[in-house]
MARLUMLUM-635315 format. One record per atom (N, C-alpha, C): x, y, z; residue in one letter. Coordinates in steps of 0.001 Angstrom, whole numbers, padded with zeros to 6 digits, always signed. Example, Ala and Ser with C-alpha at 12.3 -4.5 7.8 and 13.67 -1.06 7.14 Angstrom:
BEGIN
+013190-005690+007800A +012300-004500+007800A +013200-003300+007800A +012850-002250+007080S +013670-001060+007140S +012900+000030+007870S 
//
This chain:
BEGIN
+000839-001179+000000X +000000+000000+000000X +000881+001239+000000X +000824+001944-000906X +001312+003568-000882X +001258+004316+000590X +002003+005245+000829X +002003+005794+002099X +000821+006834+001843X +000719+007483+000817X -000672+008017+000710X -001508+008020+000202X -001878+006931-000345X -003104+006481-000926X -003575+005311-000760X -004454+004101-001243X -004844+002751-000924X -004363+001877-002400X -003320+002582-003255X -003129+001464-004045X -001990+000683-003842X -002232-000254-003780X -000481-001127-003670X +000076-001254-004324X +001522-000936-003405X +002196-000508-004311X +002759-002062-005277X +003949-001720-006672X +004341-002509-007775X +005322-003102-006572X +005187-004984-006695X +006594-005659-006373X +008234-005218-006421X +008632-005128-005351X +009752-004934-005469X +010085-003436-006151X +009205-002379-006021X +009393-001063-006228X +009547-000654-007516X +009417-001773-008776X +009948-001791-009681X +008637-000537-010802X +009472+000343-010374X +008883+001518-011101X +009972+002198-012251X +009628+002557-013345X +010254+002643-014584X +011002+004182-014262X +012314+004379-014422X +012617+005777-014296X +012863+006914-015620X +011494+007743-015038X +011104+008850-016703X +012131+009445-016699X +012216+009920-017932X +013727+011101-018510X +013936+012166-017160X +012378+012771-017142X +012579+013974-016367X +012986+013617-014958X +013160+012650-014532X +014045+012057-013328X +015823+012386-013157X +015746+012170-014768X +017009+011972-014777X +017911+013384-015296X +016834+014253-015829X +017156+015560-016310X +018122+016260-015262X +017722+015947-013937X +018617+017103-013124X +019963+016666-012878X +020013+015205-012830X +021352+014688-012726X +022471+014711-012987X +022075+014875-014805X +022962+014757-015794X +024063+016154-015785X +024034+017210-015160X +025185+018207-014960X +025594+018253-013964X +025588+016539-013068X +026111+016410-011811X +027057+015172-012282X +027370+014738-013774X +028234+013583-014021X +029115+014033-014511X +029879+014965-014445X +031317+015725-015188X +031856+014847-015477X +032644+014311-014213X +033396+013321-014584X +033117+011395-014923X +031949+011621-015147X +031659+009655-015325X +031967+009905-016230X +032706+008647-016802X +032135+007797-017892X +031783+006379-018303X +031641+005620-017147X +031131+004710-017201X +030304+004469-015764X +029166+003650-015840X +028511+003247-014300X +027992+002108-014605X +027576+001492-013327X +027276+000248-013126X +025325+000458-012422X +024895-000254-013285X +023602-000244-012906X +022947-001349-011942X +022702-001443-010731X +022465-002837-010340X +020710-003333-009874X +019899-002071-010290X +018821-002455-010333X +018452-001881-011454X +018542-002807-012486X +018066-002426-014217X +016816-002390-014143X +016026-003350-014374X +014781-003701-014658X +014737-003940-015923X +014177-003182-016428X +013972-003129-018195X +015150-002542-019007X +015781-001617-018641X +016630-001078-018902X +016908+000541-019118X +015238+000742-018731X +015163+002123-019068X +016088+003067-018933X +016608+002959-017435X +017286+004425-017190X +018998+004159-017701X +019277+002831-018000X +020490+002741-019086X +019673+003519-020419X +019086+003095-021030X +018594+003678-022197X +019019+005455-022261X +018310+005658-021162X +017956+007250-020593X +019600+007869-020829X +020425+007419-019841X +021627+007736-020129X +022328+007651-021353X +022551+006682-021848X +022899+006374-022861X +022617+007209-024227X +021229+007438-024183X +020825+008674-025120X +021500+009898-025372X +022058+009937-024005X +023472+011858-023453X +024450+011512-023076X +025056+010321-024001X +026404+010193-023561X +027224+009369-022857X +025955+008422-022140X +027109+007558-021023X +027317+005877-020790X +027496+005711-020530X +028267+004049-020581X +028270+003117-020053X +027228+002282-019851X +026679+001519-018733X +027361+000314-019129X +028607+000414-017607X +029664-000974-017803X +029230-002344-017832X +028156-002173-016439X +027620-003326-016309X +026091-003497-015772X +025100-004233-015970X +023809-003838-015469X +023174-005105-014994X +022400-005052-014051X +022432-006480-012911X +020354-006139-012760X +020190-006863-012161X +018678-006667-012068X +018235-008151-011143X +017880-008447-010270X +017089-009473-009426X +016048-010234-010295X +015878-009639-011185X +014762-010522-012061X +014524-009196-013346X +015600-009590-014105X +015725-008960-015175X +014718-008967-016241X +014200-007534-016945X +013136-007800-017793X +013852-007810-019324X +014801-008039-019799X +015816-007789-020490X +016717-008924-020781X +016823-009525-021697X +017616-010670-022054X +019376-010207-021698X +019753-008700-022221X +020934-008629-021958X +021207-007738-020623X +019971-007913-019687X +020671-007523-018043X +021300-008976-017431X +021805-008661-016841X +022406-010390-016326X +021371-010453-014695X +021412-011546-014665X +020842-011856-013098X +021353-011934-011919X +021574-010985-011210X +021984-011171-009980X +021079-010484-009229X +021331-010622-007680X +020738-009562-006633X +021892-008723-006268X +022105-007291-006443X +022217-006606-006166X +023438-006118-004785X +022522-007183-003850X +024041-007378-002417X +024771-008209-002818X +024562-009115-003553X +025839-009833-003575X +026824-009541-004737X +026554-008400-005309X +027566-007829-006524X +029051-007603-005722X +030208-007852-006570X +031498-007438-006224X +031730-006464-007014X +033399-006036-006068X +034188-004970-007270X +034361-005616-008794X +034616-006717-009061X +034893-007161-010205X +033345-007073-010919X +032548-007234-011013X +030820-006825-011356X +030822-005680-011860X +031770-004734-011216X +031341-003217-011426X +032014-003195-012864X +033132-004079-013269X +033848-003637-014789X +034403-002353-014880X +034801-002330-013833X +035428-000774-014444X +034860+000389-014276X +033237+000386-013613X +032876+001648-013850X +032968+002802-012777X +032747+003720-012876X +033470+005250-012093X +032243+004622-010905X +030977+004764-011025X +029968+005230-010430X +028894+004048-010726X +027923+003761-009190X +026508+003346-009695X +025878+004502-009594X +024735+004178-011048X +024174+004739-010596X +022408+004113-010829X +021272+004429-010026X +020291+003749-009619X +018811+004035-008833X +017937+003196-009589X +016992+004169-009197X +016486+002886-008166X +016562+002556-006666X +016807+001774-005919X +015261+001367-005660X +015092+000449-004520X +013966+000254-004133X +013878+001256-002588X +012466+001562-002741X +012901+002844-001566X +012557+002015-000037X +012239+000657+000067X +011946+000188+001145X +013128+000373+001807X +012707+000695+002822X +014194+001333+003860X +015531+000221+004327X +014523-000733+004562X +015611-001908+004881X +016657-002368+003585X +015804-002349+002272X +017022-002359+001085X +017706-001229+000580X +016964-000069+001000X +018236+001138+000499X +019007+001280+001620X +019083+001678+002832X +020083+001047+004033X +021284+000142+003372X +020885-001264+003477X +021910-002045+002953X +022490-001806+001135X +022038-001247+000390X +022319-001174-000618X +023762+000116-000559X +023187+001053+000325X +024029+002082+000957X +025401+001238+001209X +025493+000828+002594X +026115+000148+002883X +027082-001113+002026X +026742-001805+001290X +027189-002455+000585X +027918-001810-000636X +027202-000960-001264X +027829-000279-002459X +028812+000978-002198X +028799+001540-000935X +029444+002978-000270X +030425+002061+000385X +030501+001718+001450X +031116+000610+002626X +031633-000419+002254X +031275-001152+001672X +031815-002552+001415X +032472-002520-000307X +032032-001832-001092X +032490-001885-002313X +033211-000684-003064X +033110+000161-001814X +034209+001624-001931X +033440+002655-003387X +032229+002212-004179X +031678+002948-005433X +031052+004043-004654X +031605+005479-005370X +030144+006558-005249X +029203+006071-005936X +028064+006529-005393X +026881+005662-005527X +025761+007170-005671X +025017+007089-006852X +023827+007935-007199X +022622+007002-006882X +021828+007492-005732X +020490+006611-005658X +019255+007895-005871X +018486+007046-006508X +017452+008130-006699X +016237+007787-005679X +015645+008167-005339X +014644+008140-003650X +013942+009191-003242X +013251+009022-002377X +012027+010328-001948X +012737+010955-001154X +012996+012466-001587X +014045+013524-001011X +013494+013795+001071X +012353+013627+001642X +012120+013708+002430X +012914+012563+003622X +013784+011283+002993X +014475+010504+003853X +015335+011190+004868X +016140+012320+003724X +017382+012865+004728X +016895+013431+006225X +015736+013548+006065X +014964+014777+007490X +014280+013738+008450X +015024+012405+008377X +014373+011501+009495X +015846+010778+010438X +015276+010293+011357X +016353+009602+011957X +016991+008694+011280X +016749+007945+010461X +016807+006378+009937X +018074+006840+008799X +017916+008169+009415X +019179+008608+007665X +020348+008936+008694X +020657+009166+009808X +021434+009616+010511X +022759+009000+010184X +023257+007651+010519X +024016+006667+010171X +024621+006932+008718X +023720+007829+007702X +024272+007625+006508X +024896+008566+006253X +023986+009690+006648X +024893+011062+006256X +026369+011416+006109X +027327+010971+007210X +028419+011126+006855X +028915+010784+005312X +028222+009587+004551X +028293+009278+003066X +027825+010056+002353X +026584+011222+002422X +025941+011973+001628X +027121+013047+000902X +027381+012809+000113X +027849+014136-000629X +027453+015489-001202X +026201+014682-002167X +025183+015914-002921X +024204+014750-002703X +023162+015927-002748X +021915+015957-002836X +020934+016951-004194X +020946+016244-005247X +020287+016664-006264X +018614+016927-006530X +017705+017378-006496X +016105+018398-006140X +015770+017487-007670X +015048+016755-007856X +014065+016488-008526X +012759+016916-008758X +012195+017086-007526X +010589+017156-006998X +009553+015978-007725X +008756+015865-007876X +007736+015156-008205X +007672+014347-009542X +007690+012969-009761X +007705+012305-010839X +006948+011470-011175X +006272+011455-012258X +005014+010650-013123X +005326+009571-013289X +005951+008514-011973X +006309+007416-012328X +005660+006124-013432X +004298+006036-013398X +003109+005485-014047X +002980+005863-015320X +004035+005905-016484X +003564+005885-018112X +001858+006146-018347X +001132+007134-018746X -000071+006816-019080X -000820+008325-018231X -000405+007947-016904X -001157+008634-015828X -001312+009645-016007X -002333+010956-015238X -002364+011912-015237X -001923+012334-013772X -001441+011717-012845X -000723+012368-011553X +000629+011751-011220X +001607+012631-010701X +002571+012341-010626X +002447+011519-009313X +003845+011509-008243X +003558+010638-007285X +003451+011253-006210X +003108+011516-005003X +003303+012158-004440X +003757+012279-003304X +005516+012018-003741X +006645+012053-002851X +007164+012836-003710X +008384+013896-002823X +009244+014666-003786X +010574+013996-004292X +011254+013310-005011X +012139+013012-005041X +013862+013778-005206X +014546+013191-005040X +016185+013481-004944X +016834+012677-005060X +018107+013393-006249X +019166+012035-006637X +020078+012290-005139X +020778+011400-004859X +021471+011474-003847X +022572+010641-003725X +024002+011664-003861X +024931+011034-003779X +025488+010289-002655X +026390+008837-002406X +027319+008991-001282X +028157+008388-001490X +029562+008701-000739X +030814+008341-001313X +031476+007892+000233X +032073+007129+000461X +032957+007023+001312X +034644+007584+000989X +034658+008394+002360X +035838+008926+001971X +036257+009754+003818X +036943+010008+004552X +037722+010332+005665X +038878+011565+005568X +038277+012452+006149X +037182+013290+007014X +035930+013014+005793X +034643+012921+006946X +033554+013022+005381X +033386+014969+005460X +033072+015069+003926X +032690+016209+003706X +031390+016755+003908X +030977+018217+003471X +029746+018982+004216X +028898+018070+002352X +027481+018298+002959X +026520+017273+001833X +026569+019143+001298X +026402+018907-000087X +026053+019849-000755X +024004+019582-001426X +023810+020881-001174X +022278+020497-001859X +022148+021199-003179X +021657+020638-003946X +021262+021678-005778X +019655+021559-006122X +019277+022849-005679X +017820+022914-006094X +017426+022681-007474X +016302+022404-007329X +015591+022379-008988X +015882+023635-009639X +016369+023550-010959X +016749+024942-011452X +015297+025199-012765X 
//
């Protein structure tokens, strides 16, 4: 069930990520040129990228809709998985217990800056405390028509959100919707 409404929500969060998701991002990748996608799905938001330039090393999906995503879950990806690439980047599942560990695993355990895309209201709760020191940037999306077709967007605000492990951590930078 949606947090504000009565429809339930899609398995496994698996919601398609629209261009305009990805619009604000894209003058926050100077330096990529390659990333690792580990919740593909269909492939959209490789597509998305790919359209402006960028290079999806490797792309993983739990139950791939895509003959050429490969199958894995996600925690159990290694450095060697990543192929080389600078950055994940990902439009995650927002259930707290898998973006937590996805954090953790991909920041912590696998040393990648990591772009997750998520409902910008997380950072302003306790449950984010633990992470922040990883937050780098914080990129302003606001509201996205996740549902192809629909006439309402969703109504959570979203934010790309960087985190990097790195000692001293640095101050999170925020970039409003321009």
């Amino acid at each position: 069930m949606g947090k504000y409404s009565n429809f339930d929500r899609i398995p496994r969060d698996y919601y398609k990520t629209p261009f305009a998701a990805v619009t604000p991002l894209i003058p926050h990748l100077e330096e990529v040129q390659t990333y690792a996608e580990p919740c593909a799905g269909d492939g959209q938001l490789i597509n998305l990228l790919s359209d402006v330039g960028f290079e999806c090393a490797a792309a993983y999906d739990i139950e791939p809709q895509e003959e050429w995503i490969v199958q894995k879950d996600a925690l159990s990806l290694t450095s060697v998985d990543m192929k080389g690439a600078d950055v994940i980047i990902t439009n995650p599942p927002w259930t707290r217990q898998v973006l937590h560990a996805f954090i953790s695993h991909f920041v912590c355990e696998l040393n990648m800056p990591t772009w997750l895309l998520f409902d910008a209201g997380w950072v302003h709760t306790k449950q984010s405390i633990p992470y922040q020191p990883l937050l780098r940037r914080i990129v302003s999306v606001g509201r996205v028509k996740w549902i192809e077709g629909t006439k309402m967007t969703g109504k959570e605000d979203c934010a790309w959100h960087l985190f990097t492990y790195q000692k001293p951590p640095n101050a999170t930078k925020f970039y409003g919707r321009i």
